[in-house]
Structures are given as structure tokens and as C-alpha cells.
N, C-alpha and C positions, 0 to 999 in steps of 0.2 A: 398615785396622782403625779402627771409628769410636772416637774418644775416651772416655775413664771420663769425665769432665766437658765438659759443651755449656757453650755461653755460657749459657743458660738457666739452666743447673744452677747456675754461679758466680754468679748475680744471688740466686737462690734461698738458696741453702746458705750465703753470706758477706756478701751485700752489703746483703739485707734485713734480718739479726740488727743490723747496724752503722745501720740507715735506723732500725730499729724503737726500738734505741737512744737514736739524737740525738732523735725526737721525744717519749720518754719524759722525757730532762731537759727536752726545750720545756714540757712540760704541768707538773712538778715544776716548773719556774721560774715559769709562770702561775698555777698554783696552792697556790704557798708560803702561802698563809694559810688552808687548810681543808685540813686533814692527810686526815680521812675522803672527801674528796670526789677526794683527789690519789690515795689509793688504789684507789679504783674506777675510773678512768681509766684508771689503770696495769694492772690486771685486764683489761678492757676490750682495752687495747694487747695485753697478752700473748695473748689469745685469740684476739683479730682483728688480726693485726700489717696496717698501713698503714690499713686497713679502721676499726680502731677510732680512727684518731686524725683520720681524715673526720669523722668520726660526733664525736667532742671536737669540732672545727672548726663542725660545725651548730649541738652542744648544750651544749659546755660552757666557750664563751668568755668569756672576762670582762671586763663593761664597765662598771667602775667607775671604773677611769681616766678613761673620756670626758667625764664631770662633764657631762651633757650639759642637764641642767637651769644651772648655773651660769655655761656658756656662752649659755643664753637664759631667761635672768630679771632681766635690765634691767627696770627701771622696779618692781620687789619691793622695793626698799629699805625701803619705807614698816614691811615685817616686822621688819625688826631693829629697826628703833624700839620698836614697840610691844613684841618682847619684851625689849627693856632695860629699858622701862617698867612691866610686871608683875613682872619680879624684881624691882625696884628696892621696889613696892608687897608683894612678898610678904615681903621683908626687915625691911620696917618692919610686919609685921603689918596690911595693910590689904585685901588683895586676899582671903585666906582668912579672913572675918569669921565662920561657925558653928564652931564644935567638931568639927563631924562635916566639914567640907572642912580641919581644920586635920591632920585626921587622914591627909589623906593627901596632904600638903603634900610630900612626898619624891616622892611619883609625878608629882603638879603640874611640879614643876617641873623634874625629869627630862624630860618631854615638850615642857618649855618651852624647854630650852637645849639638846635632842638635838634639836628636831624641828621647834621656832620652833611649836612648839601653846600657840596662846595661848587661855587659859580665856576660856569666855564665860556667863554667870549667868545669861542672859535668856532662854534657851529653852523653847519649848515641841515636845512629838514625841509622836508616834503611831507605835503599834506595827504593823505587817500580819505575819498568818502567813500569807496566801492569796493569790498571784495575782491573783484576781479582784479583792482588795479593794487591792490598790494597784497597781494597772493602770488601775483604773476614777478612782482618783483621779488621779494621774499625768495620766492624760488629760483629766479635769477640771479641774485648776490648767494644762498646756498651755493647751487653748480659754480660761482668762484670761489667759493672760501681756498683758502691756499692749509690754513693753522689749524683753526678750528670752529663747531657752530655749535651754539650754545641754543635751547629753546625753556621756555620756562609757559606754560600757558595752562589757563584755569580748569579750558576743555577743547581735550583731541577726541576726535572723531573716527572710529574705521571705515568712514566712506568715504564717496570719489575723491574729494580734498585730501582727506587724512591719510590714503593710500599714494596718493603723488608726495606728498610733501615726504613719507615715511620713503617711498623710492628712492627720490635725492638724498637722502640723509645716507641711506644705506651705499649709495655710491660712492658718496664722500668718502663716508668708514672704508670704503673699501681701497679707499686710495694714499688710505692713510691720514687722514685729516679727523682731530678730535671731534666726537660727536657727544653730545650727550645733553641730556632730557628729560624734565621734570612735567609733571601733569597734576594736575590734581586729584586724590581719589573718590572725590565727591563730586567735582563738576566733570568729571570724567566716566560717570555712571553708564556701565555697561560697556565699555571699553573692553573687550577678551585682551586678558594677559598676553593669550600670544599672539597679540597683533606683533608687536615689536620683536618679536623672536628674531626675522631678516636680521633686523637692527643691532640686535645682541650679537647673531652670529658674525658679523659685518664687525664687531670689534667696538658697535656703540655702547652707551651705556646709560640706561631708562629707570628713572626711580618713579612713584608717585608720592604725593605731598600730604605727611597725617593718616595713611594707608591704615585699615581696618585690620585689627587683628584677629579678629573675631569674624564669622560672617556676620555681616548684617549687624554690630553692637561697634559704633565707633566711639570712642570716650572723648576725642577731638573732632566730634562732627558738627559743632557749628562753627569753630574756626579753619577758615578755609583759604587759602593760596589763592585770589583772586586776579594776582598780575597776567600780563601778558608780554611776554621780555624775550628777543631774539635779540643775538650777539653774534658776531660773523665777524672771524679773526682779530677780534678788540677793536677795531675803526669803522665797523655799521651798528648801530645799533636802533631796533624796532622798538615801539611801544603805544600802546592805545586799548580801543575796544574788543577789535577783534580778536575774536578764537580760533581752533580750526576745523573743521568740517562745512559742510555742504551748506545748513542753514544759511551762514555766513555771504553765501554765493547768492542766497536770494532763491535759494532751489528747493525751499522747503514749501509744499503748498499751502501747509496752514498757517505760513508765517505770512508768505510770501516776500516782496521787498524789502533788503533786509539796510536801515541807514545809519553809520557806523563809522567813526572818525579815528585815525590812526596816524603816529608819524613812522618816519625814516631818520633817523640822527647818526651827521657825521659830524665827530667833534668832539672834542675834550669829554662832553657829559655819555660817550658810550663808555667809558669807564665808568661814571656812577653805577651803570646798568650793570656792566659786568661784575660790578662788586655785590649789587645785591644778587646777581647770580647764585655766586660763588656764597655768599650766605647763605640763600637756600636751599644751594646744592648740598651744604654740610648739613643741614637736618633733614634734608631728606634721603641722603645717599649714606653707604656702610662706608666709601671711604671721603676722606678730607679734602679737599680744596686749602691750599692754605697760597698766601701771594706768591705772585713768581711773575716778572716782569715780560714774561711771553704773553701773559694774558692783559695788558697796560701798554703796551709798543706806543712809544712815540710816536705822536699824531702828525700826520702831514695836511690836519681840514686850512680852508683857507675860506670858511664862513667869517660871519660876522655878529654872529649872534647867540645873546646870553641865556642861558639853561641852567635853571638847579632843577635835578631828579630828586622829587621826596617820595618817602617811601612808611609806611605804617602799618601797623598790626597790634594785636591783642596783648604782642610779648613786652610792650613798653612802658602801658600804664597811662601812657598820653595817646592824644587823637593828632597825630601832627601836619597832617595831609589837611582836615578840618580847619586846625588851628592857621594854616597859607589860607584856606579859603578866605576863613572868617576875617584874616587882615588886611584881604584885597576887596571883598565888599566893605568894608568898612574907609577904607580910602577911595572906593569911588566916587567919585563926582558929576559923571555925566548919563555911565551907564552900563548896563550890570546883565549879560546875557547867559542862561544857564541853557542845558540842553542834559537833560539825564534821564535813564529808562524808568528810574524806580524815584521818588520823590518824597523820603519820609524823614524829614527833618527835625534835630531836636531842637528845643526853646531857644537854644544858642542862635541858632542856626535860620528860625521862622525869626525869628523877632530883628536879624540884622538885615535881611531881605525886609521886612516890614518897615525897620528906621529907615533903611536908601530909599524906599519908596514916597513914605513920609518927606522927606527931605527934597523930594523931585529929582530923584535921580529916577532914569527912564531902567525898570526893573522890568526883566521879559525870560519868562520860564518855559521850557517847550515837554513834555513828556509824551509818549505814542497815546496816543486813542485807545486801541487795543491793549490793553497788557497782558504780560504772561504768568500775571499769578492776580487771580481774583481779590485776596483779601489787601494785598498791596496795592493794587490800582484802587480798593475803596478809599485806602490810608492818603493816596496822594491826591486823591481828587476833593478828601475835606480839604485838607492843606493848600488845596489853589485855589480853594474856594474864601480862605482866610485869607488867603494876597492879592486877591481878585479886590477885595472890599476896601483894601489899603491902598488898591491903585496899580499892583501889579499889571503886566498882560501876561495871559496866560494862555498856552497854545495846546491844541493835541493833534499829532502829528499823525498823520491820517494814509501817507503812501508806504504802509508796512509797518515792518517794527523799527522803531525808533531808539539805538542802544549805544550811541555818541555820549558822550563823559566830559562836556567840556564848561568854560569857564572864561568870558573874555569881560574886561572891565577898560572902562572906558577909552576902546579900539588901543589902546595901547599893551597892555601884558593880557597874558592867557595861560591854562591850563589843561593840556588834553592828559587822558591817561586811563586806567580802567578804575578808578575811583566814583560809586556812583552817589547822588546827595540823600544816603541815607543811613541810618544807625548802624545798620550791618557793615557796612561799608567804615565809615568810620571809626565804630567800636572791635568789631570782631572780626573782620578779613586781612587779607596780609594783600596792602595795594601798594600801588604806585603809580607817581602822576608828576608831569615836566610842567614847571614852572617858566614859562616862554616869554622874557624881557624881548619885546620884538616888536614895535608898530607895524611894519607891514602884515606879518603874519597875524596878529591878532587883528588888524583890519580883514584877513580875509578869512581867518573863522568866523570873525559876524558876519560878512558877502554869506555865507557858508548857512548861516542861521537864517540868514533875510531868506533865501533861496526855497530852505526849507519850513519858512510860513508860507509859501503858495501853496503848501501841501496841507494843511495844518486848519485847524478849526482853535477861531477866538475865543474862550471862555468868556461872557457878559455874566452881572449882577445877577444871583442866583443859579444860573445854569449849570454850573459845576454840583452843586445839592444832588446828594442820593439820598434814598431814604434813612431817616434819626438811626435804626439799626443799624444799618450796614455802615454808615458814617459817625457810632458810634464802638463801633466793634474797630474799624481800623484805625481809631485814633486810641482805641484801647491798650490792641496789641503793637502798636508802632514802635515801642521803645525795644522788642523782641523779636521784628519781623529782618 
């Protein structure tokens, strides 16, 4: 008579409840400090016992411990000077000399002692909303670099873009001028190694960011190098949404129109850039970066305009780029304009949007119509649909894809940068994002915003609603997505 229980059976029925157990407190112990994130995990386990806690192990590890900047940023010291230096100036009232920066002298200096963002007065920046029009430059300040060009970006492309930009670079090297190049190797999927070969041979030098050592098993594949950061001989420096390849151009059919907000900064603050460079060029590259005043040349800008570069990632333990957001909606007063591709907000985050609203501040959010990941667009469109009710206007940008990062608060300061308003982005990507003391320029990112509701469809009372499912699955997984 064969047995009521096989060994099969007793693995199953006893020994898995007890497996599925121990690594439900593993993930509770890893993730004691994000209550919503440890819940979803724990979901995750019960549904897919051993299976879901694989799947933690890919995506939901935590590497804040590593301090892996800390571990290699020798020869940085030079930063805690300087920001001893500017508190010590903003103390004595010296560093915030107008009224209108004295104004937001709490944000100042918040970015100054969370994030080492040292203010810089002397900038000048240009705006691009097209591809074309800073692609084309880009590649014109490349063909001058005299020193060196630095590129840092989340996703390089081997198409028609990716193969001009990779020309220039290889000319440079070839004329002697430093090259070298970080990618990511996850938003760089499918990228052949030997694209960059020229590039290597040329004398450049190409790392990727958290590179897979394994085929196909990355241990840091949900944190991911989200910046996008050009530096051209220490005195230009890029930053924003854009990436590089053809998409970007508006050349992809299934995207089509592609709308996308980026600067140009010349000014004290292309040092910020260059330093988180040279950061992440030491964890991603075999050799070091360490300071050397060829890469910081004294500046000749003859702007007028203040910049802190913040910058954030997983490695810190704080959300610091969130923490600027969250303390310039909270000082607005008049009016609070957001424009982001992805929209999944924590409770920090909905509820400070929800008081400005409350409060009659004019609160207007724009996300694409289209998105590029289904279970995210369900995530963002409960979420507008909860600010919609509180008084928000809520847009969806309807002439393409919609992948601007930005942040203007009452036409006075702003925020562009590739930081988008959502978990990922604030918990678990390495970004960065310029803090713009400027009324002009923050007047014409909103010109910028107003331009782009002509395109755009007004979210009314109820019409954001998808069905209970699907707007209860992306408010489910939102702490994860």
C-alpha cells in the first residue's frame, strides 16, 4: 500500500510554509525602514512562496549599507570645505545677498548640509525642448573640447545618434583630449560591447554602471544610474531628460514625438556635475578618479544665476532630491507646476500636492497619455485621479511621449533634471536634478508647460477611473514599481 504522504508531499505541505517563513523575517529584517515596501514583498512571498523571494533577491535588495561612494571618494575632501565655508557665509548673511534668494534660505541650505550642494551665482543655461536642438549642440561643444569630455547617460544607443555622437568622441581621443564614458548596463540593454571598440582603440575609456556579472543574474538590478551628465573641459556642463539614441530624435514610430526638457550650464555649478562624475566614474571604472584642479579650472561664466546640483541614490539612506522637492511645494504660494513621465508618489509626496491644493495654491500636473509601461501608467492615473478630487488640474500630454522632469513653483525657482516623481526614482536610482534660483527662467519653464497643455487633455471629476482592478493592482505595486 503506497503511503498517504511521499517525501515530496512532506517538502511541500511542511517544510516550505516553515522556508517561506524564515525568508519573510529575512526581508522584514532588510527592510525595517520602509513599512509599504516590506508589505509588498511580503505579498509577493505569499503568492509566489520561494519564487517571490528570487525575485526580492534580483529587485529588492538593499544597498545602502555599502556606502560605496564613501568607500571611493578619496581626494573629495576639498567639498566639506567649501561647504563649511558657505554655511559659515550664509550665517553671517553674506552668501544670500537679494531678498528674493534670502527667501529661500531654508532650502539653500538644506541641500547644502544634506547633499554638500554648494550654491553657485555665476551661471548662465539654456533651455532645449527638442532633441535636435541639443544633440546638435552637444556635439558642437564635443568638436571644441580642447581638455576633456566626460559623458555619464542612463541609455546609449547604437543607432544613427549613438553612432555620430560615438564618431565625435572618437576624434577627440584621437587628438588627444580625455574621453571617457559611463552607461548604464541596464538602461543600456542591448548595447554590443563592441560598439565602443573605435572608442577604446582611440585612447577612450567606457565603463558600464552595476554591469552584470553573470549573464542575465544582476544582484544590483534594480538600482540603476539614472543621470544624464555631459562635462566638456570643466566649463560646459549638460543635464536633464535626455538620453542618447534615435528615440530621442522623435524617429521612433511607436513613440513617435518625443517632449523632453534639458539644460546647458555654464557656471560655477559644472563643477557640481563634474564631481558627481568623477564619483561615479570610481564605481564604475577599474581605475580612480581622484581631484586634480585640471578637471575644476577656474571659471570665466559671467551669468547671473544661482544653481545647487542635487544629486541622490540608494547608497545614502535618505531621499534628498524628494526632500528639495517636498520643501519647495511646501513654500509655494501661488503655484506648483509638475511635468513628469511616470507619477507614483509616496504619501509624503500625494498628501503635500493635496495641502497646496487645499490651501488654493494653483497645483497642475501633466504626465503623457500614452505610457511606456502599462502597470505604471494604471499607478499614475489612480493618483491624478486622487488630486483631481482635491482640486488639482491634471493633464495628459497627448503630442508623443512626454519625458520632461521638471518642477516650477511660483514662476519664481525651478527644477529640471532626470529625476522622475516616483519611488524608483527617489528610493532606488542614482539621479540628479539643478535647483534653478532664477525668475526668468522659471517663468519660461511654465511659458514651457502652458505651451504644452495645447497638446494635452484635462483630466475632469471621475475620468481618470480605470477599472477597481487595474487601479487597485497599481496602487498596490507603487511602493515597488
Amino acid at each position: 500500500m503506497e503511503p498517504i504522504f511521499s517525501v515530496e508531499h512532506t517538502i511541500i505541505f511542511f517544510l516550505l510554509p516553515l522556508l517561506n517563513f524564515a525568508l519573510a523575517i529575512f526581508i522584514i529584517y532588510m527592510e525595517r525602514r520602509n513599512i509599504s515596501s516590506t508589505w509588498v514583498w511580503l505579498m509577493v512571498l505569499l503568492l509566489l512562496p520561494v519564487v517571490g523571494f528570487a525575485l526580492y533577491m534580483i529587485f529588492g535588495q538593499n544597498i545602502s549599507r555599502e556606502r560605496i561612494y564613501r568607500l571611493k571618494s578619496k581626494g573629495h575632501d576639498h567639498r566639506n570645505e567649501s561647504v563649511d565655508e558657505q554655511m559659515a557665509e550664509i550665517k553671517r548673511g553674506m552668501l544670500l545677498s537679494t531678498k528674493y534668494l534670502s527667501k529661500y534660505q531654508h532650502l539653500i541650505s538644506m541641500n547644502l548640509v544634506h547633499n554638500d550642494s554648494l550654491l553657485t551665482q555665476d551661471n548662465e543655461v539654456q533651455v532645449f525642448t527638442t532633441g535636435q536642438d541639443k544633440f546638435k549642440v552637444l556635439l558642437e561643444q564635443i568638436e571644441q573640447a580642447k581638455a576633456h569630455v566626460h559623458l555619464l547617460y542612463y541609455k546609449m544607443a547604437s543607432d544613427g545618434l549613438g553612432s555620430r555622437v560615438l564618431d565625435a568622441l572618437v576624434r577627440k581621443a584621437q587628438e588627444g583630449v580625455e574621453v571617457r564614458v559611463i552607461y548604464d548596463d541596464v538602461g543600456s540593454t542591448g548595447l554590443p560591447k563592441e560598439f565602443f571598440a573605435p572608442l577604446v582603440k582611440a585612447g577612450g575609456k567606457v565603463f558600464s554602471f552595476f554591469p552584470s556579472k553573470v549573464s542575465f543574474l544582476n544582484g544590483k538590478l534594480n538600482f540603476r544610474n539614472h543621470r544624464k551628465i555631459a562635462v566638456i573641459d570643466g566649463r560646459i556642463g549638460f543635464v536633464g531628460g535626455y538620453n542618447i539614441g534615435d528615440e530621442y530624435l522623435g524617429l521612433d514610430k511607436n513613440i513617435g514625438n518625443w517632449r523632453d526638457t534639458h539644460l546647458m550650464i555654464r557656471g560655477g555649478a559644472v563643477q557640481r556635475l563634474q564631481s558627481q562624475f568623477l564619483l561615479d566614474w570610481n564605481v564604475a571604472a577599474d581605475d580612480v578618479m581622484t581631484y586634480d584642479p585640471k578637471y575644476f579650472p577656474e571659471g570665466e561664466a559671467k551669468g547671473n544665476m544661482a544653481i545647487q546640483i542635487v544629486s541622490s541614490g540608494p547608497h545614502s539612506g535618505r531621499e534628498e532630491i524628494k526632500d528639495a522637492f517636498l520643501k519647495l511645494i511646501f513654500q509655494a504660494k501661488k503655484s506648483i507646476y509638475v511635468q513628469t513621465p511616470y507619477f507614483v508618489p509616496d504619501e509624503s509626496m500625494l498628501n503635500a500636492l493635496r495641502i497646496a491644493a487645499f490651501s488654493g495654491v494653483d497645483v497642475r500636473v501633466m504626465i503623457p497619455k500614452k505610457p511606456d509601461s502599462r502597470i505604471v501608467g494604471w499607478a499614475s492615473l489612480a493618483y491624478l485621479s486622487d488630486l483631481v478630487q482635491a482640486g488639482v488640474k491634471c493633464y495628459l500630454y497627448d503630442n508623443g511621449f512626454l519625458h520632461a522632469k521638471t518642477l516650477v513653483i511660483d514662476r519664481e525657482v525651478a527644477s529640471v533634471g532626470s529625476t522622475n516623481m516616483d519611488n524608483r526614482s527617489f528610493k532606488l536610482n542614482f539621479e540628479v536634478s539643478a535647483i534653478l534660483y532664477d525668475q526668468q527662467l522659471a517663468c519660461q519653464l511654465e511659458n514651457i508647460f502652458n505651451q504644452d497643455m495645447q497638446h494635452s487633455v484635462l483630466l475632469s471629476q471621475g475620468e481618470g477611473r480605470l477599472g477597481r482592478v487595474k487601479e487597485s493592482v497599481g496602487r498596490l505595486l507603487s511602493p515597488i514599481l
